[in-house]
NUDO-358841 format. One record per residue (C-alpha): residue in one letter; x, y, z. Coordinates in steps of 0.1 Angstrom, whole numbers, plus 2048, in hexadecimal, padded with zeros to 3 digits. Example, Ala and Ser with C-alpha at 12.3 -4.5 7.8 and 13.67 -1.06 7.14 Angstrom:
REM residues 2
- residu|X|Y|Z
- A|87B|7D3|84E $
- S|889|7F5|847 $
This chain:
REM residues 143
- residu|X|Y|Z
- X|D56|AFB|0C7 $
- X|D3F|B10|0DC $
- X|D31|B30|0D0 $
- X|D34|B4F|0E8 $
- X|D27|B69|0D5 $
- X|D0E|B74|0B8 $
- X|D1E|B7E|097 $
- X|D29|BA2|092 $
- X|D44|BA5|0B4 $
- X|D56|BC8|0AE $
- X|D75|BD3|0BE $
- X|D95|BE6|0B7 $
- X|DB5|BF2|0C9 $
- X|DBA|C0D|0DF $
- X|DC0|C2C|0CC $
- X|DA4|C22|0B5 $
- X|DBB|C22|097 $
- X|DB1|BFE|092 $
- X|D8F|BEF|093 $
- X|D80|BCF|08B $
- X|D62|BB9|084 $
- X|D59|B94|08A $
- X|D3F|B8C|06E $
- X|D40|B68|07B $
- X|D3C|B5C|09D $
- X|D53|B58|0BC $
- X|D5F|B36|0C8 $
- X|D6C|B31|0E6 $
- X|D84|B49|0FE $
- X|DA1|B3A|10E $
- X|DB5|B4B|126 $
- X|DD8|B48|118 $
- X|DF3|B44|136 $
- X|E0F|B41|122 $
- X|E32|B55|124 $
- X|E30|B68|100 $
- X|E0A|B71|10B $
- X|E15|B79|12B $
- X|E38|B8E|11E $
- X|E1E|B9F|105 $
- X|E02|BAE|11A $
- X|E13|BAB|140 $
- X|DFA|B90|14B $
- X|DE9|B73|13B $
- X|DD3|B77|11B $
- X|DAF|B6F|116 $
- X|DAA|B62|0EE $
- X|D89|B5E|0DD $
- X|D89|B49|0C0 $
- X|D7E|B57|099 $
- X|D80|B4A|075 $
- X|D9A|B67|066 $
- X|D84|B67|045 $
- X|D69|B74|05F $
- X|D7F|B8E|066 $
- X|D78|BB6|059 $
- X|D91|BCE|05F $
- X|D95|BF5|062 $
- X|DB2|C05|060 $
- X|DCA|BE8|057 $
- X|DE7|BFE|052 $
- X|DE9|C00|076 $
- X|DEC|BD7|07B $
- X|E0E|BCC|07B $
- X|E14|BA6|085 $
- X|E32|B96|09E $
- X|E3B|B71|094 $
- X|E3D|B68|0B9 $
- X|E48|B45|0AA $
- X|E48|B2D|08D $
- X|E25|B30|07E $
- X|E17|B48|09C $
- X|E13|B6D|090 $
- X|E04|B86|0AD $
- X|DF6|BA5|0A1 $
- X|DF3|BC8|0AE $
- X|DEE|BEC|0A8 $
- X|E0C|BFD|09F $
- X|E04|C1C|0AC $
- X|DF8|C14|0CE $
- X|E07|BF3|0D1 $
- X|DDF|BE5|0DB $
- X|DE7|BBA|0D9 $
- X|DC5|BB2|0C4 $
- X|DCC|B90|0B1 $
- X|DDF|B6D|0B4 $
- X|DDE|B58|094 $
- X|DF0|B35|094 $
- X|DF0|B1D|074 $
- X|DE8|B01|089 $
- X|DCD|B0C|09D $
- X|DBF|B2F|08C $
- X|DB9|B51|09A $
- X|DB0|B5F|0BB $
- X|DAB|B82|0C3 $
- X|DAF|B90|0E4 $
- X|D8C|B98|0F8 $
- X|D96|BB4|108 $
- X|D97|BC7|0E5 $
- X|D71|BBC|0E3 $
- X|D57|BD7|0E6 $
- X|D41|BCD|102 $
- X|D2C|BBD|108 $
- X|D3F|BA5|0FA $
- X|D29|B86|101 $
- X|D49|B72|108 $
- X|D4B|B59|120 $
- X|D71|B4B|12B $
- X|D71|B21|126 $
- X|D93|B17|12F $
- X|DB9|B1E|13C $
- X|DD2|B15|121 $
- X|DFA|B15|122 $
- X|DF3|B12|14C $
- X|E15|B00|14A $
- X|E23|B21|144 $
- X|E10|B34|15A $
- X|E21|B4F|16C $
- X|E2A|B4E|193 $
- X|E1B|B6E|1A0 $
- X|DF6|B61|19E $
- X|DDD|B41|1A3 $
- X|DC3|B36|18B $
- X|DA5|B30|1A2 $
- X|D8B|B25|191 $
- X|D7B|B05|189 $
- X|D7D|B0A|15B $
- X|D95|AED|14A $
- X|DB8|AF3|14E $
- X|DCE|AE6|135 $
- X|DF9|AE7|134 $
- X|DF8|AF1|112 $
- X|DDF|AF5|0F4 $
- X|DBA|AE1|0F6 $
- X|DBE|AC3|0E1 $
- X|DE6|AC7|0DD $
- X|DF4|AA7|0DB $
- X|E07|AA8|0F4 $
- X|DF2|AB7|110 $
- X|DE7|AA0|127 $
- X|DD3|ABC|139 $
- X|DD8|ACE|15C $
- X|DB7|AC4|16A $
C-alpha cells in the first residue's frame, strides 16, 4: 500500500459537530464509482484508506452508521448528514477525502466499481480502472 499522507490527517463533517483524527497514516484513495456511493453523495466517492484503531474521534454521539450491505457499514453525521466513513470486514475502513482538512496531501490512485459507473460522465484519465474492488477475486480489471 502506498502512503499519501503524514500521520496526524484531521477532518470532520460539515456542521462541525463531528471531528476526527488519523494518528496513523493514509493509504491509498480510490475513487469509488459505485451505485450506493453514487445514491449516497450524488456523484462518485473518493476513499482514502486508515487502520480504524488509528482512528480519534470528537463528538461520537453525532456518528450514526447505515449497513449499506452484509458486512459494509457507512457512517455519517446525524445532524448534517456529512458521509465521513466506509468500513467493510473484508477490506477495512475508508474515509471520504473531501471531509479532509486541506491540504490534505492525498493523491487519487485508481477508479474502483467502474462497472457500475454512472452514465452522465466519462472517466478520462490514464489511473487503473478496475470493475470492481483491487485484488477482488473476481475482477479481471477495466484496463
Amino acid at each position: 500500500m502506498s502512503e499519501t499522507t503524514g500521520k496526524g490527517a484531521g477532518g470532520g463533517c460539515l456542521c462541525g459537530a463531528l471531528r476526527y483524527r488519523i494518528e496513523g497514516a493514509l493509504g491509498e484513495a480510490h475513487a469509488c464509482h459505485c451505485g450506493q456511493c453514487r445514491r449516497q453523495s450524488g456523484h462518485y466517492v473518493v476513499g482514502v484508506d486508515f487502520a480504524w484503531d488509528d482512528l480519534r474521534l470528537e463528538g461520537e454521539d453525532s456518528l450514526r452508521w447505515y449497513e449499506s450491505s452484509p458486512g459494509v457499514r457507512r457512517g455519517f453525521c446525524a445532524r448534517c448528514g456529512s458521509n465521513l466513513f466506509w468500513v467493510s470486514e473484508s477490506y477495512g475502513a475508508s474515509l471520504c477525502v473531501g471531509s479532509l482538512d486541506s491540504p490534505t496531501g492525498v493523491t487519487l490512485t485508481s477508479h474502483i466499481f467502474v462497472a457500475d459507473k454512472g452514465d452522465y460522465y466519462e472517466i478520462r484519465d490514464d489511473l487503473p480502472k478496475f470493475a470492481l474492488y483491487p485484488g477482488a477475486e473476481s475482477d479481471s480489471g477495466a484496463s
